[in-house]
N, C-alpha and C positions, 0 to 999 in steps of 0.2 A: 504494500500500500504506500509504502514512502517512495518508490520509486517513482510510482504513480504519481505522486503530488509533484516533483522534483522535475518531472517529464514537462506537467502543465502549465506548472512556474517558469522554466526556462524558456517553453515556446510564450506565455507572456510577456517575459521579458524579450526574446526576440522580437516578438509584434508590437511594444513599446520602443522596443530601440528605433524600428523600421519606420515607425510615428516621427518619431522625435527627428529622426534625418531627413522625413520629408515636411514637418514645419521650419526645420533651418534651408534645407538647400533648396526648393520648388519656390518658383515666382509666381505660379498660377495659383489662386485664391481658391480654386475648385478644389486643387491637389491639396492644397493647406489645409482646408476643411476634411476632407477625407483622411489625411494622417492624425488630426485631431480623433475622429471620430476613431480613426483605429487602436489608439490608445488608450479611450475608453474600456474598447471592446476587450484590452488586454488587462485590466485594474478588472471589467467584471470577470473575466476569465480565472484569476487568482480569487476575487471573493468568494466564486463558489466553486471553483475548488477546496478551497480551503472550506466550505461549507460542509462538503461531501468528506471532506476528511476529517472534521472535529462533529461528524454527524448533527450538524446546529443546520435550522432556517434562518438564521440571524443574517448569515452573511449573503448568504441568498435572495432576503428582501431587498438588501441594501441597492444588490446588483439590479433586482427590478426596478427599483428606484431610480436609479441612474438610468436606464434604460428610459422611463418613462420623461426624465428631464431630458434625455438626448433626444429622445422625439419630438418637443417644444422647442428646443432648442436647432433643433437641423429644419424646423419652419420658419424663424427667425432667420437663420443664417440663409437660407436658400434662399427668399426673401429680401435679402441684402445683397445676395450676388446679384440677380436679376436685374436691381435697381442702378447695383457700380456698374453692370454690363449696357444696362441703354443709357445711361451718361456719359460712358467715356469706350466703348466699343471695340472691350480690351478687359479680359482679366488677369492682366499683370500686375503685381500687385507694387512694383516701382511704380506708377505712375499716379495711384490714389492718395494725395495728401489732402482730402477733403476733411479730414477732421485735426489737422495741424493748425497750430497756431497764429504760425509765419503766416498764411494763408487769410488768416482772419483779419488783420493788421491791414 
């Protein structure tokens, strides 16, 4: 059984790490949202494992939880792409300084 957890941990942490490289290196805001979204997926992946292996529903809510804000939250975002895509006809994400400072001045 611990092998088993240690299996599921590590592909979480891969699917975190894979996240984390593409909110630093991708310029497109699609790709940015979607490595966001993938490293959710790797935090609920650990919580219920770790559920299934201290036999608790604790951690197991938690990840519906999350689940259920990431679906609010990816209406939001998609939402916002839409609206950067018919302003500026481009989702690179160098070129939106729309909520900068400099810009407001």
């Amino acid at each position: 059984m611990v092998d088993s957890i240690l299996a599921y941990i590590t592909l979480a942490m891969v699917l975190f790490s894979i996240g984390i490289l593409g909110v630093i290196a991708r310029k497109n805001i699609f790709v940015i949202y979607m490595s966001i979204e993938l490293m959710l997926n790797a935090v609920n992946l650990i919580f219920v494992s770790l559920g299934r292996y201290y036999e608790s529903m604790n951690p197991q809510v938690i990840a519906m939880l999350i689940i259920a804000v990431a679906a609010a939250e990816a209406a939001v975002f998609l939402s916002l792409i839409v609206v950067l895509y018919r302003q500026k006809k481009t989702l690179n994400s160098d070129l939106f300084t729309i909520l900068s400072q400099k810009d407001a001045l």
